[in-house]
KOLMI-506072 format. One record per residue: y, z, x of N, C-alpha, C in turn; residue in three letters; residue number from 1. Coordinates in steps of 0.2 Angstrom, whole numbers, plus 5000, padded with zeros to 4 digits. Layout:
N
R   n.north   n.up   n.east   ca.north   ca.up   ca.east   c.north   c.up   c.east   resn   resi
R         Y      Z        X          Y       Z         X         Y      Z        X    ALA    NUM
...
END
This chain:
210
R   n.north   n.up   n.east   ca.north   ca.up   ca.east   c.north   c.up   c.east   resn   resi
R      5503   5598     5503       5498    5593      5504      5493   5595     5509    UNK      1
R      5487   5594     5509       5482    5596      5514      5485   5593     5519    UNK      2
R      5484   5596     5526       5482    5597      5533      5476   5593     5535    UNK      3
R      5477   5586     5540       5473    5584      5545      5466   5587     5544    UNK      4
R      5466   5592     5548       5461    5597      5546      5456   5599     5543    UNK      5
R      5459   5601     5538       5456    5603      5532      5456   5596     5530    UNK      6
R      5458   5592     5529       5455    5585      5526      5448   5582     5530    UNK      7
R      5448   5586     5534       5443    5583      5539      5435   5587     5536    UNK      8
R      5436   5594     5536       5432    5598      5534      5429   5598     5528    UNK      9
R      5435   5596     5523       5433    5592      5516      5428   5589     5515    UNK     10
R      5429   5581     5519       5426    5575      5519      5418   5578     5520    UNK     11
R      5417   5582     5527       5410    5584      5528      5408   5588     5525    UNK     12
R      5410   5590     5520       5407    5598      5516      5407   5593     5508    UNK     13
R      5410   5587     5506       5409    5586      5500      5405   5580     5503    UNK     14
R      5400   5577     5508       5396    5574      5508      5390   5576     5509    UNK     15
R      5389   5583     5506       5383    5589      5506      5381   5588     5498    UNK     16
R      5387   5583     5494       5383    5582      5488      5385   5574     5485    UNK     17
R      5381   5569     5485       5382    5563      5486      5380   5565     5477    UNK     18
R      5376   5570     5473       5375    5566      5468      5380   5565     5463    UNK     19
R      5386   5570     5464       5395    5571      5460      5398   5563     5461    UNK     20
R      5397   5561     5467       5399    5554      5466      5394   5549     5462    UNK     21
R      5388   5549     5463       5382    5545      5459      5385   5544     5454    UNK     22
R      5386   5551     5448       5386    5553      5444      5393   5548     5441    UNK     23
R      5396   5547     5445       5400    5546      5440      5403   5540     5439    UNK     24
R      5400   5536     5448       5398    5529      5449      5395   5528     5443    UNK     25
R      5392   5531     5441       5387    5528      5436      5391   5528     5427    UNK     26
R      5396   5531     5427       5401    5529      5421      5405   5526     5423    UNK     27
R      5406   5524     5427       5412    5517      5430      5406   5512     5427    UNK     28
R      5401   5511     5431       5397    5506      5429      5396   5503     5424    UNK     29
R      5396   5510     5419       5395    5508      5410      5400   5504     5407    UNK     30
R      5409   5502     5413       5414    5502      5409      5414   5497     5413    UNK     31
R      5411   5493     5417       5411    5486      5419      5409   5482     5413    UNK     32
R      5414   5475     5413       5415    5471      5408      5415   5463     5413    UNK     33
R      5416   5463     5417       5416    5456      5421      5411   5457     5429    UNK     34
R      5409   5450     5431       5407    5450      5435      5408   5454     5443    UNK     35
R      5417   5454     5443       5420    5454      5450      5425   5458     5448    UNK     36
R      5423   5465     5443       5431    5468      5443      5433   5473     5448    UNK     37
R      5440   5473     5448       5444    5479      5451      5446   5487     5451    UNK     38
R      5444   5489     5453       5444    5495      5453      5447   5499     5458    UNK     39
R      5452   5502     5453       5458    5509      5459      5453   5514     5456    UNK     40
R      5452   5516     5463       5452    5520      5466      5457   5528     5466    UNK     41
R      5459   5532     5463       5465    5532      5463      5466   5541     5465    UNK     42
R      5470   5542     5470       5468    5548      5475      5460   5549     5478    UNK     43
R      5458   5542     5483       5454    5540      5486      5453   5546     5490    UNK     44
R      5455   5553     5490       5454    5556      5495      5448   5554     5503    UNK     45
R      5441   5553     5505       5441    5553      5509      5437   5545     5508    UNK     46
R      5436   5544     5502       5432    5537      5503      5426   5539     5498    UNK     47
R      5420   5542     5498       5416    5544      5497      5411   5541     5488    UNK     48
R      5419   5541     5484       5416    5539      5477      5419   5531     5479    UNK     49
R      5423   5527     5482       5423    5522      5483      5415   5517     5486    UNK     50
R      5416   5520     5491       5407    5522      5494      5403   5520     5491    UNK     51
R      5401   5525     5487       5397    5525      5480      5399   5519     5475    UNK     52
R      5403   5516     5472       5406    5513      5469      5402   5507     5470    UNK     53
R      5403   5506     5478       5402    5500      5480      5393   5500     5481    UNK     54
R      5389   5503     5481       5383    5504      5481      5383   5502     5472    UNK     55
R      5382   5505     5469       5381    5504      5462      5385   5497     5459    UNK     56
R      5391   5495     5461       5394    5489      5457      5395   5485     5465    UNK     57
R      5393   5481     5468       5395    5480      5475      5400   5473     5475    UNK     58
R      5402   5467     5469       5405    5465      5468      5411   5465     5465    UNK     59
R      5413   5473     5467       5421    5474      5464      5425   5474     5470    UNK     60
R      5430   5473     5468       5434    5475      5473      5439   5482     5473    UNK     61
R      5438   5486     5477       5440    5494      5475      5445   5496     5480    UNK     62
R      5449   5497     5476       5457    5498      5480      5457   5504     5480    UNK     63
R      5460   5509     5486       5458    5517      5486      5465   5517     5489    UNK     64
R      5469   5523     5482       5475    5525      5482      5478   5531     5485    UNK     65
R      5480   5533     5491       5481    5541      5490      5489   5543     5495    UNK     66
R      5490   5547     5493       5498    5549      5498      5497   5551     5503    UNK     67
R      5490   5552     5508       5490    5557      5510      5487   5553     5516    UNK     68
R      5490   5551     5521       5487    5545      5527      5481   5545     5530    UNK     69
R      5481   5554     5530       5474    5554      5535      5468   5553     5529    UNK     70
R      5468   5557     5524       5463    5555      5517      5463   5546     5520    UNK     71
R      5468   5541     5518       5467    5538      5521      5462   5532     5525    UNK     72
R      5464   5537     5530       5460    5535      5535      5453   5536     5537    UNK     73
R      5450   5540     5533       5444    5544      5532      5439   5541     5528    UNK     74
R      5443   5538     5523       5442    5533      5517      5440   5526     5518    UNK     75
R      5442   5523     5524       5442    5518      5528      5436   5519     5533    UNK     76
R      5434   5524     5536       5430    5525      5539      5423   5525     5534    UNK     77
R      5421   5528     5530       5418    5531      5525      5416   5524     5521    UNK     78
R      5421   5520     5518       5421    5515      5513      5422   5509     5517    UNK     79
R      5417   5508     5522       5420    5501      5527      5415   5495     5524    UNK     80
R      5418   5493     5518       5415    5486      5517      5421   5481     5517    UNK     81
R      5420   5476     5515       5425    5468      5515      5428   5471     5510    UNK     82
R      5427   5472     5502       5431    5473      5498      5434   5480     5496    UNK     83
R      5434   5485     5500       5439    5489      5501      5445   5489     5503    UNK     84
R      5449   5493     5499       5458    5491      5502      5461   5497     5503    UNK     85
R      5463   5502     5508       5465    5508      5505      5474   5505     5505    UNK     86
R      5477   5510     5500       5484    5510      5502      5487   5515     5500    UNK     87
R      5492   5517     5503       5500    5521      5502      5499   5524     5495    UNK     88
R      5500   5528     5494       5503    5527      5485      5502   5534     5483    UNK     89
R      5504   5532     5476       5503    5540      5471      5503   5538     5465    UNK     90
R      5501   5544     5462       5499    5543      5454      5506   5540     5448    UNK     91
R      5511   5542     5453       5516    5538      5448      5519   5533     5453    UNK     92
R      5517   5530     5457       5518    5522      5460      5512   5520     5463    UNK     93
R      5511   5516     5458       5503    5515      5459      5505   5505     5464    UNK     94
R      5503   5508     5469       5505    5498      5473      5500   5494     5470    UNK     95
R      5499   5494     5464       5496    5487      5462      5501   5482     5456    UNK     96
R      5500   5476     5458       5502    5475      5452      5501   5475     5443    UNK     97
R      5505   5475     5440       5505    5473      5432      5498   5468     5429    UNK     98
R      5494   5473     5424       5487    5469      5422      5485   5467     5428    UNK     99
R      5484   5470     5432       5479    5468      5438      5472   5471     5440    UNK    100
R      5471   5477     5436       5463    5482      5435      5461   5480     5431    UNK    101
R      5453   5480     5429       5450    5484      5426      5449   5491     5425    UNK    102
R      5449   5495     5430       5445    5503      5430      5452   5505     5434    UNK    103
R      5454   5513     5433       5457    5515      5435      5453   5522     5436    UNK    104
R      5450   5524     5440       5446    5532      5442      5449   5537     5445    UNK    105
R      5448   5542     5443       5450    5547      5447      5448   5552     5447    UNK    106
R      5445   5556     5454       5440    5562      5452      5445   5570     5454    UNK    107
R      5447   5574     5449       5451    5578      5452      5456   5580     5454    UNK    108
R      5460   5572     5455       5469    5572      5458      5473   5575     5452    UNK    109
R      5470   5574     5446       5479    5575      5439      5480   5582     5444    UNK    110
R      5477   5588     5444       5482    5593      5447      5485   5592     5452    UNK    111
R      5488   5587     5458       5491    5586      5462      5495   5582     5459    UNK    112
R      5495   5578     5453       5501    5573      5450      5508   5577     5448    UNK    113
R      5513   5574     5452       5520    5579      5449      5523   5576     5443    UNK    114
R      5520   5572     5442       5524    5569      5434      5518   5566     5431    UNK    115
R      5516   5570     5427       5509    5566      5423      5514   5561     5417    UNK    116
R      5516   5561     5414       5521    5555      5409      5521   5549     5411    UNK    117
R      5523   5548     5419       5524    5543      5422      5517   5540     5427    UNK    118
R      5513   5546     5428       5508    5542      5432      5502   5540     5426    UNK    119
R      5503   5543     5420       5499    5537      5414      5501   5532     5412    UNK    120
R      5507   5533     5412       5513    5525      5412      5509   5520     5415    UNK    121
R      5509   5523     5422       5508    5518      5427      5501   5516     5427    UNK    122
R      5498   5520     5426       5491    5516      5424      5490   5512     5419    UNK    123
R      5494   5513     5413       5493    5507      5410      5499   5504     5411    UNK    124
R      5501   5503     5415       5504    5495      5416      5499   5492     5422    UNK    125
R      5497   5496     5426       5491    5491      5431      5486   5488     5426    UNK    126
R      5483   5491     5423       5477    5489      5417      5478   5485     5415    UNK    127
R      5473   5479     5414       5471    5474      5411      5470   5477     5402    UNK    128
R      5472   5471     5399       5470    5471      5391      5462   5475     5389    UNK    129
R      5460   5481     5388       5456    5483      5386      5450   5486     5396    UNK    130
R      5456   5488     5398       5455    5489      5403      5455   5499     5404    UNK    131
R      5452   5501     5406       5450    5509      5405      5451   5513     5409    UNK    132
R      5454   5518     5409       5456    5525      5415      5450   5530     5412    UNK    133
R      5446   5533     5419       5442    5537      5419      5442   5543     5422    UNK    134
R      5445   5546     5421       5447    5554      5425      5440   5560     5423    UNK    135
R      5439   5561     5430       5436    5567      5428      5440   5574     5429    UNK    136
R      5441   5578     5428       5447    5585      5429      5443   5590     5427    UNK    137
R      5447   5596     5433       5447    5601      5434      5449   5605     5428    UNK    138
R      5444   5609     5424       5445    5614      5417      5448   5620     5419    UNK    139
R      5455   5620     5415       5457    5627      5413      5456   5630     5411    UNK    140
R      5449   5629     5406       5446    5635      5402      5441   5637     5406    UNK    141
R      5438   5637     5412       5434    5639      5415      5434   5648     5417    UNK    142
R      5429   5649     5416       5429    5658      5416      5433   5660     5424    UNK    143
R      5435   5667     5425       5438    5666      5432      5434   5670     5435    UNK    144
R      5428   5674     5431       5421    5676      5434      5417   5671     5436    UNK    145
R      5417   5663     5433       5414    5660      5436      5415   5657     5443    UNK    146
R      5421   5657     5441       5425    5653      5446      5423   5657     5455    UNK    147
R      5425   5661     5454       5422    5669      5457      5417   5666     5461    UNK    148
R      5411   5664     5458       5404    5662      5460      5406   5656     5464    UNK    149
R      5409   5650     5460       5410    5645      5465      5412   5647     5472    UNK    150
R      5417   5651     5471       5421    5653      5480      5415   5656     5484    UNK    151
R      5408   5660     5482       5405    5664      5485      5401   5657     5488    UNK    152
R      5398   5652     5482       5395    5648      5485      5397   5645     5489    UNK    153
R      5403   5644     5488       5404    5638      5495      5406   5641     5501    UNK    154
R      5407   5648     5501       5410    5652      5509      5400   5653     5510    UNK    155
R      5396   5654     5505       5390    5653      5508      5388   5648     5512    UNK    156
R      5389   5642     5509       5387    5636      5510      5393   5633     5518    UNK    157
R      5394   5637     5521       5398    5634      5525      5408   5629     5524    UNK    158
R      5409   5632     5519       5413    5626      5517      5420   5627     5521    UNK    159
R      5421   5636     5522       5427    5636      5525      5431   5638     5522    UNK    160
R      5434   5644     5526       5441    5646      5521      5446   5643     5518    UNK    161
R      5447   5638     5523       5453    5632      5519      5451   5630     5514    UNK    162
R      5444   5626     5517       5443    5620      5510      5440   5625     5505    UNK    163
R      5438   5629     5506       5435    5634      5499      5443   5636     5495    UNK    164
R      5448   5638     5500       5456    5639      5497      5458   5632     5493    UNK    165
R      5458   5628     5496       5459    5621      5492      5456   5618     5487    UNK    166
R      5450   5621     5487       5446    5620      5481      5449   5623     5475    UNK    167
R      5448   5630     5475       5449    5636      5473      5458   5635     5467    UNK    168
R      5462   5634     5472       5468    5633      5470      5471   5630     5464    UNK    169
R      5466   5622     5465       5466    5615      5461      5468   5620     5452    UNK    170
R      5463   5626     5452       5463    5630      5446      5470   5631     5442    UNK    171
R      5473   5633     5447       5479    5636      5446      5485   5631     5441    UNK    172
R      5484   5624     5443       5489    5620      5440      5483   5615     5435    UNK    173
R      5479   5618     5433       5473    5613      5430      5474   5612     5422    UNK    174
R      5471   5609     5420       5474    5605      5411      5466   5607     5407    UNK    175
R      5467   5609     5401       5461    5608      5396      5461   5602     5394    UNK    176
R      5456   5600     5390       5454    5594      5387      5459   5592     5383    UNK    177
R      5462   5598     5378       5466    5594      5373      5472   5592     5377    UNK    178
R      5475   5596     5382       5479    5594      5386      5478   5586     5388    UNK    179
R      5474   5583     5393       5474    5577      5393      5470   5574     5388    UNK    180
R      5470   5575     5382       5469    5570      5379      5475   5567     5375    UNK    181
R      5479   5572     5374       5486    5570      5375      5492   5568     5378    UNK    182
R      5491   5566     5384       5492    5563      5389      5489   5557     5389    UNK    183
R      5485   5555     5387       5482    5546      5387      5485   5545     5379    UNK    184
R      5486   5549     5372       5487    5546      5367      5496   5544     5369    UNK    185
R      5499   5549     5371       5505    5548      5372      5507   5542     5378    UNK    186
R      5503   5537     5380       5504    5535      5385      5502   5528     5382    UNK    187
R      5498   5530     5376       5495    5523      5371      5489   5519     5373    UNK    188
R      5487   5527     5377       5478    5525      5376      5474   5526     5370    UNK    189
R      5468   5524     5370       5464    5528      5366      5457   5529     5367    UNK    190
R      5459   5534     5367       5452    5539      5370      5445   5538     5368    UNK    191
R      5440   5535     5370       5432    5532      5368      5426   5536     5370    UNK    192
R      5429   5541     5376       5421    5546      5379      5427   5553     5382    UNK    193
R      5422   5558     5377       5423    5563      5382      5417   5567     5384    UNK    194
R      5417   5568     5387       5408    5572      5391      5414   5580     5394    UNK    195
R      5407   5586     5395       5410    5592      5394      5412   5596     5388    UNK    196
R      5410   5603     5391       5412    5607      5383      5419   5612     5388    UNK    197
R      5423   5615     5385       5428    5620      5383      5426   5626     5392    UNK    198
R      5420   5626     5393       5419    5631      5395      5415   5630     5402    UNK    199
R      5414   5624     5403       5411    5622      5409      5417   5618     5417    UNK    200
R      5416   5620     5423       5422    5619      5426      5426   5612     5426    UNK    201
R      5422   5609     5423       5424    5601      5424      5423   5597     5416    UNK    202
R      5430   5591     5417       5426    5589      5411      5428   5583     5411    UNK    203
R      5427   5577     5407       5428    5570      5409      5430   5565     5403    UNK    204
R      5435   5563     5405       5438    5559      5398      5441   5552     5400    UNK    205
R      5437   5547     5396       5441    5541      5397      5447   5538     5391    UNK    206
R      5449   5533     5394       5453    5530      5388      5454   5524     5390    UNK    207
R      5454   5519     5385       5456    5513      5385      5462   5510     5382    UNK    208
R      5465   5506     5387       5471    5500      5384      5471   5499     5379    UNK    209
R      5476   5501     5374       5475    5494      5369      5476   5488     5369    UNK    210
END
């Protein structure tokens, strides 16, 4: 688990790019269906897409899920409106109730998930009837000479050895697309958007309740 630290260095080095959170606030917002939905958050890491969230949909209520107390805390700092909640949690014990989401999000956590089986379980059981999980994740078909680039850019860019290390690493335990997309069908989603091709470092797939 990251280090104080490093979670601190994180939080200032991924606030050098507000438009990865925009971007993605902005397909959360295509999947709003009601006035006042709920929204996990889910591996809240510092707050930042909760933030955003709340700029773009500012009527939901968005619960920011992570294991990690200072992330946390950071998240709290960062996401300080009335209808933020951060709490305790993990991808396979998700502290919300039964049908009580709308939107389950998550940018980049599935490689720190130890049980993907049970943490898709669990989001659909928090999900409301035709309620949607939106992961964006980390590509394991990404070139490793690309990859390469990434590390140069961000030790140019200040980022740090650790968080450039923590970035970097995420690789090593990352999924392709047909990998998660089998993970939502086995869990009795069904898949409605995938954005990304094969070869680019990220890619993005939702699925819906049935």
């Amino acid at each position: 688990m990251i280090d104080d630290k490093t979670a601190e260095k994180f939080a200032r080095y991924m606030k050098k790019y507000p438009d990865l959170y925009q971007n993605l606030a902005d397909i959360v917002k295509k999947y709003v269906t009601n006035a006042k939905p709920v929204i996990i958050d889910l591996g809240v890491g510092p707050g930042l897409l909760s933030q955003e969230l709340h700029t773009q949909i500012p009527n939901a209520t968005i619960i920011g899920v992570d294991p990690n107390k200072k992330m946390l805390s950071l998240a709290q700092q960062n996401a300080c409106f009335d209808t933020f909640e951060a709490r305790l949690g993990s991808s396979e014990n998700i502290p919300v109730d039964d049908d009580s989401a709308d939107i389950v999000v998550s940018r980049f956590s599935l490689t720190y998930w130890k049980d993907q089986k049970k943490s898709f379980s669990e989001m659909f059981r928090v999900l409301k009837e035709d309620g949607c999980v939106i992961l964006e994740v980390i590509n394991k078909d990404f070139p490793v000479w690309r990859l390469f680039l990434i590390k140069v850019h961000m030790l140019f860019n200040k980022a740090g050895a650790d968080v450039t290390k923590y970035h970097i690493d995420v690789y090593k335990d990352a999924y392709t697309i047909d990998q998660v997309e089998q993970f939502f069908f086995n869990a009795g989603f069904s898949v409605v958007e995938k954005e990304g091709n094969r070869k680019e470092w990220k890619f993005l797939i939702v699925g819906k309740k049935k």
